[in-house]
Every structure is written in C-alpha cells, then in structure tokens.
MIMISE-931981 format. One record per residue (C-alpha): residue number from 0; residue in one letter; y, x, z. Coordinates in nm, 2 decimals, padded with zeros to 4 digits. Layout:
<atoms>
+-----+------+--------+--------+--------+
| seq | type |      y |      x |      z |
+-----+------+--------+--------+--------+
| NUM |    a |      Y |      X |      Z |
...
+-----+------+--------+--------+--------+
</atoms>
This chain:
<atoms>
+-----+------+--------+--------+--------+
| seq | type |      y |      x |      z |
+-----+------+--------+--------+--------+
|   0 |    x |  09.00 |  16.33 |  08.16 |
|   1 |    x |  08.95 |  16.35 |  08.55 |
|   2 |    x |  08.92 |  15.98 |  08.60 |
|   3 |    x |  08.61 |  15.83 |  08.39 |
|   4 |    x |  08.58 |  15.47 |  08.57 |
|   5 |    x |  08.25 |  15.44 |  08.33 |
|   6 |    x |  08.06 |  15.70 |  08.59 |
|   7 |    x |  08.10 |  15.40 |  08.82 |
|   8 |    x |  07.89 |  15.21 |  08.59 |
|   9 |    x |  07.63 |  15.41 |  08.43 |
|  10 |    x |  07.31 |  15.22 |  08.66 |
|  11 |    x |  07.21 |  14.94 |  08.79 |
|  12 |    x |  07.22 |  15.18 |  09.09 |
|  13 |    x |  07.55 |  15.24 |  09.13 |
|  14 |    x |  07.69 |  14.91 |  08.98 |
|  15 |    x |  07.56 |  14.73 |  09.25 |
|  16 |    x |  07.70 |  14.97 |  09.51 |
|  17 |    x |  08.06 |  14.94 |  09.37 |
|  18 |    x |  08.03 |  14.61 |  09.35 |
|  19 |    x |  08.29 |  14.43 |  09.52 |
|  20 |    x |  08.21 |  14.02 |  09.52 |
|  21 |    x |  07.89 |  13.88 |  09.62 |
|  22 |    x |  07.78 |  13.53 |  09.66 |
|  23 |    x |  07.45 |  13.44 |  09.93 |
|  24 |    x |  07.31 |  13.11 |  10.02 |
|  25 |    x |  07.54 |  13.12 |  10.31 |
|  26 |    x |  07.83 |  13.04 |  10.07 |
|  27 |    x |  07.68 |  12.79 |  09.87 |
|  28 |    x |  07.74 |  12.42 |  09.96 |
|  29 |    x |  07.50 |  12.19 |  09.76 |
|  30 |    x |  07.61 |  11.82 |  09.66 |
|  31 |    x |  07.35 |  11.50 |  09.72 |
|  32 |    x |  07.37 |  11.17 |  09.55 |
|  33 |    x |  07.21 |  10.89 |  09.76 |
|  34 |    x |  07.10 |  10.55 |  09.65 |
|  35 |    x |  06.96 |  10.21 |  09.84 |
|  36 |    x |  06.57 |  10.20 |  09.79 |
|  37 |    x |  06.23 |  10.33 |  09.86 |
|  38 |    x |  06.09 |  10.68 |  09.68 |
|  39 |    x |  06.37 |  10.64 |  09.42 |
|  40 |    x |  06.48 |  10.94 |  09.22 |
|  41 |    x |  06.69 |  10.87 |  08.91 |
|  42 |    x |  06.88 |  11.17 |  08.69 |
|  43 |    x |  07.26 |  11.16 |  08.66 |
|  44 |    x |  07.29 |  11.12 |  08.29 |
|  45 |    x |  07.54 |  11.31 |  08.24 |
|  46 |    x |  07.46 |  11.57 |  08.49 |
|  47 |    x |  07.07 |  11.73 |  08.37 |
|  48 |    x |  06.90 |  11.83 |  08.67 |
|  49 |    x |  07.08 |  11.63 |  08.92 |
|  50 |    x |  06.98 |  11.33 |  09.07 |
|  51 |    x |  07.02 |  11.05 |  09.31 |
|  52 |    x |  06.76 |  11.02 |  09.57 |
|  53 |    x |  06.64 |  10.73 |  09.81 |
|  54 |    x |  06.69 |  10.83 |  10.19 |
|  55 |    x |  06.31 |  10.95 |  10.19 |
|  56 |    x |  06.30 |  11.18 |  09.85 |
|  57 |    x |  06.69 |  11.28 |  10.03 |
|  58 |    x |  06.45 |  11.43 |  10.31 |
|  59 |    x |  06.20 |  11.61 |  10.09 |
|  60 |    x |  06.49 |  11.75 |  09.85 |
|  61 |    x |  06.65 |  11.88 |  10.13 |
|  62 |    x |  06.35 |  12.00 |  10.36 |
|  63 |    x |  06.26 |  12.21 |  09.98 |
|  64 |    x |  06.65 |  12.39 |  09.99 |
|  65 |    x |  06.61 |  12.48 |  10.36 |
|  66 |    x |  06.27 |  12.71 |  10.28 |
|  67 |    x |  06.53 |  12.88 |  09.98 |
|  68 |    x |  06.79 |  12.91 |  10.26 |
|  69 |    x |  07.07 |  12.65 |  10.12 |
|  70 |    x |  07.13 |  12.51 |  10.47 |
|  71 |    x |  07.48 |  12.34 |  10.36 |
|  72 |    x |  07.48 |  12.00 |  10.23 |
|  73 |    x |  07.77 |  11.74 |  10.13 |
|  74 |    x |  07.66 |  11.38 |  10.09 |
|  75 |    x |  07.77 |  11.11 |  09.84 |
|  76 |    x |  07.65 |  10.75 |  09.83 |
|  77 |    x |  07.61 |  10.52 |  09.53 |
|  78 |    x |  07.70 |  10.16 |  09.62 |
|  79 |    x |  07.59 |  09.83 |  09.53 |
|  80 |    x |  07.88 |  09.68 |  09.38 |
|  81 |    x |  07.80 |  09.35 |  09.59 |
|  82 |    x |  07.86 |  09.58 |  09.91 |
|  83 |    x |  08.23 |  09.68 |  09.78 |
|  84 |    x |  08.55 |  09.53 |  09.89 |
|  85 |    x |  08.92 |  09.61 |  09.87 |
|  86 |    x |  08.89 |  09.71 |  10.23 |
|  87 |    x |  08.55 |  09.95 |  10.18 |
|  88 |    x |  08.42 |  09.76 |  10.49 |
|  89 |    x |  08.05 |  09.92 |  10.40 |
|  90 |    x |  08.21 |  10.28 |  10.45 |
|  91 |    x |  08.21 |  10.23 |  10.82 |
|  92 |    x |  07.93 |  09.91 |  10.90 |
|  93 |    x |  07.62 |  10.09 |  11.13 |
|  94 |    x |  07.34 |  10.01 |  10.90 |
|  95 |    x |  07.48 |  10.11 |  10.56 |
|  96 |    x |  07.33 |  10.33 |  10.35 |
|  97 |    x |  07.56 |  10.65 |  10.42 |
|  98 |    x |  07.53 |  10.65 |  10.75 |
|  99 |    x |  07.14 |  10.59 |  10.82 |
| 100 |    x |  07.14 |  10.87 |  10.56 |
| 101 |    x |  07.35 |  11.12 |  10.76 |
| 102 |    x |  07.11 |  10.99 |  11.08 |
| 103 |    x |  06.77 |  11.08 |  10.92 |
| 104 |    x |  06.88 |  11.39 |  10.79 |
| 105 |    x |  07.02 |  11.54 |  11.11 |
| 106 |    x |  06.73 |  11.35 |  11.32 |
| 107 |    x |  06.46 |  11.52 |  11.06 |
| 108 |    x |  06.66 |  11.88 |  11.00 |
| 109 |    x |  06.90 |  11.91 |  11.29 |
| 110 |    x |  06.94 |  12.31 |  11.21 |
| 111 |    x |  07.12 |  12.19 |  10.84 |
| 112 |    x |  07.50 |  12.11 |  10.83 |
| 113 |    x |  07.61 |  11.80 |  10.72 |
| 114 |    x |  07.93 |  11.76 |  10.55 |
| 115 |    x |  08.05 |  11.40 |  10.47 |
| 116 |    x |  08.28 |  11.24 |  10.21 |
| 117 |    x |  08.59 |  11.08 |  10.39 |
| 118 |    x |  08.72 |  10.87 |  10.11 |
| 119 |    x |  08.75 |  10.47 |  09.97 |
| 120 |    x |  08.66 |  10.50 |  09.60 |
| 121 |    x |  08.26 |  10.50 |  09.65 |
| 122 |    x |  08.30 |  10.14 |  09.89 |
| 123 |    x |  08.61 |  09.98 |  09.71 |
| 124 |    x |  08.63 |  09.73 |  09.45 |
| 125 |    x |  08.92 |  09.85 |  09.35 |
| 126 |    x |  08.74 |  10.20 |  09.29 |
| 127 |    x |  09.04 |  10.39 |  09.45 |
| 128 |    x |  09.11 |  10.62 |  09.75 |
| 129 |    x |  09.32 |  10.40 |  09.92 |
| 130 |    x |  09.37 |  10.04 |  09.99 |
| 131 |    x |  09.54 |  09.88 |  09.69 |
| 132 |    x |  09.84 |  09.57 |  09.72 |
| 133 |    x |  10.00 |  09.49 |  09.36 |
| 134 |    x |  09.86 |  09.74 |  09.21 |
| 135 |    x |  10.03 |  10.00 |  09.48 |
| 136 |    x |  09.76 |  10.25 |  09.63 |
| 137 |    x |  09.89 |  10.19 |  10.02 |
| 138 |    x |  09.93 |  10.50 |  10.20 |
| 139 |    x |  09.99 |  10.44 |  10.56 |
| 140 |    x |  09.75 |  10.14 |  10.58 |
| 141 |    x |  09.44 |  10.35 |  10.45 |
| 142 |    x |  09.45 |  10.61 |  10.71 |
| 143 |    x |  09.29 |  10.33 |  10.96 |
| 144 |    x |  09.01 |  10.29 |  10.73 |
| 145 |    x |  08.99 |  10.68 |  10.65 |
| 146 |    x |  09.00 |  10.70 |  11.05 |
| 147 |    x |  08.70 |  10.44 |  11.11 |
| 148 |    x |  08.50 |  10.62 |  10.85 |
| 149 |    x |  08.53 |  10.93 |  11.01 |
| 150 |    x |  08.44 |  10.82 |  11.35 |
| 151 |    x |  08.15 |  10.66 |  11.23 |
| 152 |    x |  08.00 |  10.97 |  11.03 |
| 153 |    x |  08.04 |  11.18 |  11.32 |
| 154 |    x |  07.87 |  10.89 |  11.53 |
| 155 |    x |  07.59 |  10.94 |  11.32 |
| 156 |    x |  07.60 |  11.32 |  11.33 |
| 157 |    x |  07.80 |  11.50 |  11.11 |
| 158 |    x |  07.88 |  11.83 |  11.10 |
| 159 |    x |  08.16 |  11.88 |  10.89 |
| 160 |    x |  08.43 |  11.54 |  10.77 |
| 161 |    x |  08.56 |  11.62 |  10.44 |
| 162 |    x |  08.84 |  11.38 |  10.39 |
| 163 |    x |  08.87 |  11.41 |  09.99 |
| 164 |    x |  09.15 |  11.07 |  09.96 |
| 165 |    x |  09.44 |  11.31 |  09.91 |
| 166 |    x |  09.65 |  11.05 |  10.15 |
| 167 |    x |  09.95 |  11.17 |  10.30 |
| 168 |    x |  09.89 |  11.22 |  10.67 |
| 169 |    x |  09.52 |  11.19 |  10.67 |
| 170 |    x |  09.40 |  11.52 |  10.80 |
| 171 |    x |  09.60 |  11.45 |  11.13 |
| 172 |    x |  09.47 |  11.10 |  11.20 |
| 173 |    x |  09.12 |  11.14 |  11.12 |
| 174 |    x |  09.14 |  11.45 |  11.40 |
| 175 |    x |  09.30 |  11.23 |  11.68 |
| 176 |    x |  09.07 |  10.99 |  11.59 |
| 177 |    x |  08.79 |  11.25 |  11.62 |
| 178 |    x |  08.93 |  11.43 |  11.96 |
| 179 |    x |  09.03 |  11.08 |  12.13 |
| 180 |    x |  08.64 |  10.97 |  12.09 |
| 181 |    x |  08.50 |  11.36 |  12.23 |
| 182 |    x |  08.41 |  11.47 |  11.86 |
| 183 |    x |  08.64 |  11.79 |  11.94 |
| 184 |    x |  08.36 |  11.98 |  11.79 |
| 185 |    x |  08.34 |  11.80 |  11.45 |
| 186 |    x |  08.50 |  12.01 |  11.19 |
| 187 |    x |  08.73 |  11.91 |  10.92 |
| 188 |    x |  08.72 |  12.07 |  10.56 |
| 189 |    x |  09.01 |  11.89 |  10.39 |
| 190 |    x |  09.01 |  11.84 |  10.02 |
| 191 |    x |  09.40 |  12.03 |  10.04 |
| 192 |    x |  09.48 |  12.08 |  09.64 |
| 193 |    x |  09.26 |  11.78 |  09.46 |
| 194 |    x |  09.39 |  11.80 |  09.11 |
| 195 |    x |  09.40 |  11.47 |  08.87 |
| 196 |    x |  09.12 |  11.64 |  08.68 |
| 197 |    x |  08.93 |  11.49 |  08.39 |
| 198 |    x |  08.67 |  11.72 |  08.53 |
| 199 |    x |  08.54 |  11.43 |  08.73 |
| 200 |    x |  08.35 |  11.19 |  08.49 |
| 201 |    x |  07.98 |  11.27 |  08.54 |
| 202 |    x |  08.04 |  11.28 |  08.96 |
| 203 |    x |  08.19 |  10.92 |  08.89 |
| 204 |    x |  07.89 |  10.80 |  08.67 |
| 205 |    x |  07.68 |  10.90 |  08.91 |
| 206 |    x |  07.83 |  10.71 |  09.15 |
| 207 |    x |  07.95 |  10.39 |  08.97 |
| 208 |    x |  08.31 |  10.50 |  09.13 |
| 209 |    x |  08.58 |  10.51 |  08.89 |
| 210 |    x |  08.89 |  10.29 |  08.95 |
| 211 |    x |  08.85 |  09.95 |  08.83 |
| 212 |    x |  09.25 |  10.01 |  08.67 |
| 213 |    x |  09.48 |  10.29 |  08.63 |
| 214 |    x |  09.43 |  10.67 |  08.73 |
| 215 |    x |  09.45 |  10.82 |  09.04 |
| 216 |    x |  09.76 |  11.04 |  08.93 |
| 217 |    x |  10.03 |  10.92 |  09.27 |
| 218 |    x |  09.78 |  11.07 |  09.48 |
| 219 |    x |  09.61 |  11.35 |  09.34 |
| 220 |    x |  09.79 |  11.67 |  09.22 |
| 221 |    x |  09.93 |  11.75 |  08.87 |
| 222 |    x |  09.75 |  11.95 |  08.73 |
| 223 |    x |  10.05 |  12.18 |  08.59 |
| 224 |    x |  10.17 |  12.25 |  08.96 |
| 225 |    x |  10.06 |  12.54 |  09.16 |
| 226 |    x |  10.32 |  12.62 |  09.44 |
| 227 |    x |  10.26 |  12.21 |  09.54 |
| 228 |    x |  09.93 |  12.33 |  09.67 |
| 229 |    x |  10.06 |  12.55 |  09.90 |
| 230 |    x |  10.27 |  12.24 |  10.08 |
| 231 |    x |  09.94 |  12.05 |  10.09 |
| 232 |    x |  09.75 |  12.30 |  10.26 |
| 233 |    x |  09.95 |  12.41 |  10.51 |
| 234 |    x |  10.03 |  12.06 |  10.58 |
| 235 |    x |  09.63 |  12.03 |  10.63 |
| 236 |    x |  09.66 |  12.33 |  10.84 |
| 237 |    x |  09.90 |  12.21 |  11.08 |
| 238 |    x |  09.76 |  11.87 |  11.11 |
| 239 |    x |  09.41 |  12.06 |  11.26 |
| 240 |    x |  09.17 |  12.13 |  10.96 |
| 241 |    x |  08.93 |  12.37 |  10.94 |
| 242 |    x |  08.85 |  12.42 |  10.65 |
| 243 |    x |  09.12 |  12.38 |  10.29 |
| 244 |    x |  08.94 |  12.29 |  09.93 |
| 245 |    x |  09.10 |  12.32 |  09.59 |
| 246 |    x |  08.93 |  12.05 |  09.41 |
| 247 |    x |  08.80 |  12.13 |  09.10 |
| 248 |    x |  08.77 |  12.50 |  09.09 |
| 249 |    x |  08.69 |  12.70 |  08.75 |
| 250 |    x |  09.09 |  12.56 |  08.59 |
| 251 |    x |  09.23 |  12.62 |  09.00 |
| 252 |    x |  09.14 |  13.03 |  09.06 |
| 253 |    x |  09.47 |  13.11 |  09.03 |
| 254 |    x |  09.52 |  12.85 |  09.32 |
| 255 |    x |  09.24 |  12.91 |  09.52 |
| 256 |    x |  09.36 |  13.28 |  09.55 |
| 257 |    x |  09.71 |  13.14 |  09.58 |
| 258 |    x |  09.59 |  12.94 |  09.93 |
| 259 |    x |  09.36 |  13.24 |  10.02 |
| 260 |    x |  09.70 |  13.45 |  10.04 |
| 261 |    x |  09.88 |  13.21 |  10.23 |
| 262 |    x |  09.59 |  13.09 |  10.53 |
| 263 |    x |  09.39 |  13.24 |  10.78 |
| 264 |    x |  09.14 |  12.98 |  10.73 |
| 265 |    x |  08.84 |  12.99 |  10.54 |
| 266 |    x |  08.92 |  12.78 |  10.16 |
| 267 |    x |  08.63 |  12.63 |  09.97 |
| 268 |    x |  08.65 |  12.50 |  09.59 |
| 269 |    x |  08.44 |  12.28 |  09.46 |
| 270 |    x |  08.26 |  12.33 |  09.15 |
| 271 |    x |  08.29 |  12.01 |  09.04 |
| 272 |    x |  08.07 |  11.78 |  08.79 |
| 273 |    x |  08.23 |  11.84 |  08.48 |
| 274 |    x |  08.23 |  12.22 |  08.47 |
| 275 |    x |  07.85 |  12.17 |  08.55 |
| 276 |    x |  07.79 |  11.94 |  08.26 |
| 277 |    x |  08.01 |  12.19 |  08.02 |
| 278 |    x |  07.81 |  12.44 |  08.12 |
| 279 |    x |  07.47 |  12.25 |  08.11 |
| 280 |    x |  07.56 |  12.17 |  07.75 |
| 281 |    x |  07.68 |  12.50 |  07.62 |
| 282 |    x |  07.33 |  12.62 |  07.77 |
| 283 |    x |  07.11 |  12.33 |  07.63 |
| 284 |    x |  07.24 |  12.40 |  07.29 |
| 285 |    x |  07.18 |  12.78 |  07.29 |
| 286 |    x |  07.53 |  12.91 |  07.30 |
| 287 |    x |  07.53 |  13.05 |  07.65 |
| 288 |    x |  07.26 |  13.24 |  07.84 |
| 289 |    x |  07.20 |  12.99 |  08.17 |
| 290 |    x |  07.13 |  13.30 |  08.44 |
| 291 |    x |  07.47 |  13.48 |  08.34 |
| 292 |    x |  07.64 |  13.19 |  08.27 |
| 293 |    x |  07.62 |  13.05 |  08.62 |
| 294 |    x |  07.62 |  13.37 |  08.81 |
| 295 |    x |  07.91 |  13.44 |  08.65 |
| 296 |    x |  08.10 |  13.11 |  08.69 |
| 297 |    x |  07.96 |  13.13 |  09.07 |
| 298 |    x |  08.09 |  13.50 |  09.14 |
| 299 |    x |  08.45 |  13.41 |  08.95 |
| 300 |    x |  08.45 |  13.12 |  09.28 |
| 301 |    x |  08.37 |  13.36 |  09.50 |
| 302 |    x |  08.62 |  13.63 |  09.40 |
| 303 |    x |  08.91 |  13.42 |  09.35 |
| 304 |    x |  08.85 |  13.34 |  09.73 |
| 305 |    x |  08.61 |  13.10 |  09.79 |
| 306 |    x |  08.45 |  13.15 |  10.14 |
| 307 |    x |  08.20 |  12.87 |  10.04 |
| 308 |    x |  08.11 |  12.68 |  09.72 |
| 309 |    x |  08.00 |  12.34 |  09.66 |
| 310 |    x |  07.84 |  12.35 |  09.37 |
| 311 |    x |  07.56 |  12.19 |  09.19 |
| 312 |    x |  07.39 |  12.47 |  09.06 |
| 313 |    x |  07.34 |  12.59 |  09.44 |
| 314 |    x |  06.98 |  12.50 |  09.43 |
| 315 |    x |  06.90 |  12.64 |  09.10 |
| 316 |    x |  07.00 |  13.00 |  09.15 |
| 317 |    x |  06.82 |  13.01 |  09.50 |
| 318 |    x |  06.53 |  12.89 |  09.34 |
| 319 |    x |  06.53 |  13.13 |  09.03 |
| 320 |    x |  06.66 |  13.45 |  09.24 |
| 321 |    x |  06.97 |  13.47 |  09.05 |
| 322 |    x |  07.20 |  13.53 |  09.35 |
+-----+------+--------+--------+--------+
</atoms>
C-alpha cells in the first residue's frame, strides 16, 4: 500500500498538525440570562450550570470570562410578567432592565462585545415574536417595535443587534433605523435560518417566554426545509447584515455549511438550550464523557462553518482548557 492515512495519526504530534478545524475563545459567543434584583443568582432548571444573574452578579460573571478570554457575550432578559404587554412596550422604555444591563456592562468592560436580542417574546403577553391581532402574528406592524428596540440597545451601547423575530423585512428596517440615528457602526448578526425547533424549551424556562397560545410555526422555519434557508439569508444579506445565524445548530450542519457555500459573510449557529440540556443529561447519567462530548459537539460547529458559536458551554471549556 503506498497510501496509509493512519501514518497521519500515529501521535498526538502529528494529529494535531493535520488537524484541520480548531475552535479558540475568539469563536465562542457565551449566552447571559438577566433578572430584576439585587446579588441574585438563580440556576435554570433545566439547564445545570447556567443561571440568571442580577445586573451586579451579570458584572462579576462576566469580569471572570474576560481573564479566560471569552470576550463575546449575547444578553437575554427575564421579565416580570406585570412589565409585559401585547405591544412589549418594556423592550424599548430607558430604565428597564435590558437596557441598564447593556449600559453597566459596556460602562464597567467597554473592551467586551455586546450582542443583543432583537425580538418581542421576552416583553409580550402574548409570548410571541411579533404583535398579535386575532390570533394573527402581524408582520408589517412589528417591525416599528423591532426598530425601536434596536435603536434603543444601541443607545445604550451595543455592539452587535441580533434581530432573532424571523419577521419578514426586519433586517432592512432595523438598519435604516440604525444608519438614520448615526449607529452606522452597530453591526447586525441576523438570526437568517431560525428553525421551529423543540430544541428551545429550557432557553424558554429560563425566561418565562413561551407563547401564551399556539406555536411559532408561520414565522419560523420548517424544520424539513433546507434550500428555504438560502432565500432567508441572502434576503438578510441584501437588506445589510453582518452577520447570518442558523438557529439551532447540532440538527442544522448540513445548513450551516449550506449558507457558508453560498455567503461571503461570516455565519454563526447557535448552540442552542436543548442540545445543552441533552448533553448535560447524557453526561450526568454516565453515558457520555463531558470533555469529548462537548469538544466534539463544539468542533462539529466549527467545521460545518461556524465562524463563531454561541454556546453555553463557552465558559466551561475555557475554564477547564478543553479548547
């Protein structure tokens, strides 16, 4: 035999220097649950290891991932349901939680990047992405809402808008929006290829944010379509963003690589809650060794064509040296 692919493998050594997919901090993007209060820190049930933090244990958890070098952080706020309304007023008013979150954070750790959730569900009472009228989700009308939200994250200092709504049109209006106010500079990673997943249940537990009726199926991709992506994401990409997401990402590879193909832009995918709480639970119970496990899952991301990786196991591998 002249070809023996195993002499490629033999060490450590030399696996390592063939090896063709590697994930850093750099790539990681790591999800934050914040809740109303003073030195509160509650775990998501559902989610061991991850929990939501009052604005002040928000600081310390993420002043602790900048000395491991995770310097990427995505925001999510648990509302008091008092605070929600079919019009998610709260997602936009100065002194909500949200956005004196995104303020401390950039005034105490100006060097992190800040992405922000661009979406109704978290402030509705409908528990939706979009404004609801007889039992219609209202496309056209929730892009002035998406569009005040926007503005005022980037008001308080946010890096990088990540509309995640899956509204037709969205991408484009929350970026005129941006540019007519000066926030030319404030990127745009758009949720492009969100499936209808039923990966989602812990991230909605730990938000009190699932939809008061129905599912979310008119807005958010089938999950049995894969050229569909494509039309969202280079609708995204004409419309000005940045950044394209395939939303959740383990069942999506095939359409992560799919969108990598087809853009010069970098793609993220989004590691979402339920493949974390599979994974915690396969782990938990003995049946899967936690540093290969999540390595693994991590570097399958990565190679499919992730550029970067929100993830909830960002911290953890960082932490432990895994990466």
């Amino acid at each position: 035999m002249l070809q023996r692919p195993r002499r490629n493998r033999k060490s450590e050594v030399i696996r390592q220097m063939v090896q063709e997919t590697h994930v850093s901090a750099a790539n990681l993007i790591f999800p934050l649950f914040i809740i109303d209060g003073v030195n509160q820190k509650s775990e998501v049930a559902s989610m061991p290891g991850i929990f939501r933090y009052s604005i002040d244990n928000l600081l310390r958890e993420i002043e602790s991932c900048l000395k491991l070098g995770l310097n990427s952080f995505d925001l999510f706020p648990n509302i008091a349901e008092e605070l929600k309304d079919k019009f998610a007023t709260e997602s936009y008013r100065d002194e909500s939680l949200y956005l004196r979150a995104i303020r401390e954070v950039k005034k105490n750790f100006p060097e992190a990047c800040v992405i922000t959730d661009v979406a109704m569900d978290p402030y509705s009472s409908d528990g939706h992405d979009g404004i609801v009228e007889n039992g219609m989700i209202l496309n056209d009308e929730t892009l002035d809402v998406l569009g005040k939200m926007a503005l005022a994250h980037a008001q308080s200092g946010a890096d990088i808008i990540a509309p995640s709504d899956m509204m037709d049109g969205r991408v484009g209006y929350i970026r005129n929006v941006l540019d007519d106010n000066g926030f030319t500079n404030v990127s745009i990673m758009s949720y492009s290829a969100k499936y209808a997943s039923a990966f989602y249940g812990p991230f909605r537990d730990a938000l009190n944010s699932a939809p008061k009726f129905g599912d979310k199926k008119t807005y958010q991709m089938n999950p049995a379509n894969q050229r569909e992506a494509l039309i969202e994401a280079e609708l995204d990409e004409l419309e000005g963003a940045d950044f394209l997401m395939v939303k959740p990402a383990l069942p999506y590879l095939d359409v992560i690589k799919l969108i990598k193909d087809n853009t010069e832009l970098p793609v993220a995918a989004y590691n979402v809650s339920g493949e974390y709480a599979m994974i915690k639970a396969a782990i938990q119970r003995g049946w899967l060794n936690e540093q290969r496990a999540i390595t693994e899952v991590l570097t399958s991301i990565r190679r499919a064509g992730a550029t970067a990786i929100l993830t909830y196991h960002a911290k953890e591998v960082l932490e432990n040296k895994w990466l």
